[in-house]
Every structure is written in C-alpha cells, then in structure tokens.
C-alpha positions as CSV (number, residue, x, y, z in Angstrom):
1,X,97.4,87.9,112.0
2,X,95.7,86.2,114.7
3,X,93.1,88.2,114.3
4,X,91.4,87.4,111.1
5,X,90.5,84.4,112.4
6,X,88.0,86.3,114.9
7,X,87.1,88.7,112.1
8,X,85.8,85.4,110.2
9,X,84.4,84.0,112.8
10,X,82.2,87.6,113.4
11,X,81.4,87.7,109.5
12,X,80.1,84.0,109.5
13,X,77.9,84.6,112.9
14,X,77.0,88.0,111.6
15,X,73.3,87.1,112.6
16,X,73.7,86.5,116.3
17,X,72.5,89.5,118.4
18,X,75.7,91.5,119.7
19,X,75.5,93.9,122.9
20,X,77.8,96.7,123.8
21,X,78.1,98.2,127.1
22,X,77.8,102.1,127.5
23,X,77.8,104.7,130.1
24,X,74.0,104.7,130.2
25,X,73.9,100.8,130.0
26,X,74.2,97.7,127.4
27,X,72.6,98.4,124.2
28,X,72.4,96.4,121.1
29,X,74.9,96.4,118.1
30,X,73.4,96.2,115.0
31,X,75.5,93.6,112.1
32,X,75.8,96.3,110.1
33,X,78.1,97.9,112.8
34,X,79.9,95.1,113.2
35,X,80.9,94.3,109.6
36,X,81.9,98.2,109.3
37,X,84.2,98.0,112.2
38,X,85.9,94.4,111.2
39,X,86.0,96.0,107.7
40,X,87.6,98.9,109.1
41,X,90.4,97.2,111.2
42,X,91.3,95.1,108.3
43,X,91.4,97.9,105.4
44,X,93.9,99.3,108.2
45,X,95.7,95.9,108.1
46,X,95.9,96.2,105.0
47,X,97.2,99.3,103.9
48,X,99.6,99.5,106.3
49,X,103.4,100.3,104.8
50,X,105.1,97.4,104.2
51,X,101.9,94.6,104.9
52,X,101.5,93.0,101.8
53,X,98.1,90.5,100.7
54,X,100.3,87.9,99.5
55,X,98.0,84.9,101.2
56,X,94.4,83.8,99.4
57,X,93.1,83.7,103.0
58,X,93.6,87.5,103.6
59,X,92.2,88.6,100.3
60,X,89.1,85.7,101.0
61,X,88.6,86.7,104.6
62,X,88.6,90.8,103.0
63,X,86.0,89.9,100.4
64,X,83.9,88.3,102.4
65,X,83.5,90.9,104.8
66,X,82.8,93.4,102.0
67,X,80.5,91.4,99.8
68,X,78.5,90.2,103.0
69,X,76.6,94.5,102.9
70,X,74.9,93.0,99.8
71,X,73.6,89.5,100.4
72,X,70.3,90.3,98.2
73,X,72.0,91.2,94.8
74,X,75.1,90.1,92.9
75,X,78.0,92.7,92.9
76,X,81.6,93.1,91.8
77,X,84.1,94.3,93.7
78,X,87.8,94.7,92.5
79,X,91.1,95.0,95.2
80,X,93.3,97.3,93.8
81,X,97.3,96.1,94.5
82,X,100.8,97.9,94.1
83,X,104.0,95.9,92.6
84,X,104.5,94.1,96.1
85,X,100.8,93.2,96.5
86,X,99.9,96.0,98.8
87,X,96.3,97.8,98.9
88,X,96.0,100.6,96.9
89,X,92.0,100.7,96.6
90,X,89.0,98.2,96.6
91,X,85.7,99.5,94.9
92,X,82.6,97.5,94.2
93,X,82.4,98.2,90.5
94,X,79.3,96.9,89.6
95,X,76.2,95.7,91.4
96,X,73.3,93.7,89.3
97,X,70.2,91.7,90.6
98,X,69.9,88.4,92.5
99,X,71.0,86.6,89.8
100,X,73.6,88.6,87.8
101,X,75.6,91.4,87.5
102,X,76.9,93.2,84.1
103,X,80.5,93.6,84.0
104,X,82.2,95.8,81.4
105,X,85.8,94.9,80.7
106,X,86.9,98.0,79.7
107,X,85.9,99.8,82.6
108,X,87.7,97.4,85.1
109,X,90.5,98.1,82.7
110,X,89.8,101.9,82.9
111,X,89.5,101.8,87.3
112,X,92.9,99.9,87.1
113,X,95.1,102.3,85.3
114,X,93.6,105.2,87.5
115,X,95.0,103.4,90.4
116,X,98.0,102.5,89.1
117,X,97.9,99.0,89.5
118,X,99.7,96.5,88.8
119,X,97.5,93.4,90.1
120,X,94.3,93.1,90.8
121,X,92.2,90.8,92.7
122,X,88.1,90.4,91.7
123,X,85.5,89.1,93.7
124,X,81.7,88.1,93.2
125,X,78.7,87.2,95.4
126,X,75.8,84.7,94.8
127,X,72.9,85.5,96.6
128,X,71.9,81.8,96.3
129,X,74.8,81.2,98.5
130,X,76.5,78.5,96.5
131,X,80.2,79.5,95.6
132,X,80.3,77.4,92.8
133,X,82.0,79.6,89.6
134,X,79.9,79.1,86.5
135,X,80.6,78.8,82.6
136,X,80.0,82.7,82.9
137,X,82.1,83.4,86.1
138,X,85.1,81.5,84.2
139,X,84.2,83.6,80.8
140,X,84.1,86.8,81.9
141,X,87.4,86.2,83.8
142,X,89.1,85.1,80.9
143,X,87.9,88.5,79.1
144,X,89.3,90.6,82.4
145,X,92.4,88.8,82.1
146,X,93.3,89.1,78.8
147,X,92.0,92.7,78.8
148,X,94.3,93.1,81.9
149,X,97.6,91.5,80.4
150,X,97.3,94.3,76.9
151,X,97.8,96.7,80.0
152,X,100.7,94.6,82.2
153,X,98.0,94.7,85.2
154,X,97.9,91.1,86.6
155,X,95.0,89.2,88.1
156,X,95.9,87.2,91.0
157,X,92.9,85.6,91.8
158,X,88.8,85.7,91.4
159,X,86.9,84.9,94.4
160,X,83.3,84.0,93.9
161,X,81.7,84.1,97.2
162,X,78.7,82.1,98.8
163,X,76.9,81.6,101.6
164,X,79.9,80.6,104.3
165,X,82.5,79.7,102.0
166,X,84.8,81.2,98.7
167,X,86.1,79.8,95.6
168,X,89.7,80.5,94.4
169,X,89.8,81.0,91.2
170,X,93.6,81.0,91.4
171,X,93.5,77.8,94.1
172,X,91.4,75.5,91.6
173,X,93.3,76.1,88.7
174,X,91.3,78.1,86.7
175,X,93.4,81.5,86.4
C-alpha cells in the first residue's frame, strides 16, 4: 500500500509538467494521462479478490483522484461495495455547475440495487476548493441514508472533496 502515498502525492502536484522518455526521445505527459494511469492502477488495487477498502484513506486517496477530471463543476460520484467492502463499481452519478449539483435519492437507490450492493461510499467536489460540508451536503446525506437503510444498503462514509484536502463525513461524526 506504499504506493498510495506516491499516487497522492501525483494527484496533489497534478500541475507540474511531467516528461516520459520514448524511442524517438522525451516527450511531455499531459495530467490528464497521469490521473488516468494512477486511476487505473488503483481501480486494479481495488478490485482485486480479496483487497478490501476498509481504511477512509483508500476510499479518500480513490475519490480524489476521480473527482480531480472535473475541477470546474460539482459532481457526484458513488463507490459501489460488496458485503466485505470490496469494489464492485464507482460511477459519477450526477454532475451540476460550479456551485451545485442535483442529486436524486431514488436514483442512487435505483444504481445500488443494480449493483448489488450492500454499502456504498459517496463523494462530492467543490470547485471553490474548500471541503467544508454544508447544511445541504449534511441534508441530502441524511436523505441517501435513510433512503439507503429501507433497502439494507449501508453508507460508510461521504467525502466532500476540496482543493488539497477531504472531509469524512463518517470521521467527523456526521454519519
């Protein structure tokens, strides 16, 4: 798990210039690239049999990376989890403006009996880069999770993510 710590470092420099050496000579790596690839090796992680996501800094370090392709507008993104915490799926389920997002309870419920899961995890951005949760944030997760419970799916956490940092829902005492 060394690893994630590199992957974290990459997503929180993802504006320094990378270079790549080929055959033909050293060419430039867009970000883009580089958050694919990280994203890559940790879905991978991930949904490997048997690796669970049973540590807030997995999920966090995850999320980040994901939410970090849309720094302009506010999106949704849910993780998908088996009875033993494992990755089934993640989706962005809903992207808004740079200042909100609309999220319908029913169709988070709808997404998580497709997958068959038994916990989810959600996650938000702020394009203003503060990770603060607001009266809303802590609304609509109080919707999801009682929407979630008729349904036995469990939310584990709600990450609201910012500019170089993430708030745990589940870590601050508000799930």
């Amino acid at each position: 798990m060394h690893s994630l710590k590199t992957i974290r470092a990459l997503s929180e420099k993802a504006t320094t210039r990378k270079t790549e050496q080929t055959p033909t000579g050293t060419i430039p790596v867009p970000d883009e690239d580089i958050i694919q690839r990280a994203l890559a090796i940790l879905e991978s992680r991930y949904t490997t049999p048997g690796w669970q996501m049973d540590k807030a800094d997995d999920a966090r370090d995850f999320l980040r990376l994901i939410l970090a392709q849309e720094p302009e507008r506010e999106c949704f993104v849910a993780l998908f989890l088996d009875t033993r915490h494992r990755l089934i799926a993640n989706e962005t389920l809903f992207k808004g403006t740079v200042d909100g997002a609309a999220v319908h309870p029913r169709i988070v419920v709808q997404k998580s009996l497709a997958y068959n899961a038994a916990a989810v995890i959600f996650a938000h951005n702020h394009p203003s880069g503060i990770a603060e949760p607001s009266r809303a944030d802590q609304q609509l997760t109080n919707r999801l999770v009682d929407a979630l419970t008729m349904v036995d799916v469990r939310v584990l956490d709600h990450f609201v993510i910012g500019e170089g940092s993430a708030v745990s829902f589940a870590e601050t005492g508000r799930i």
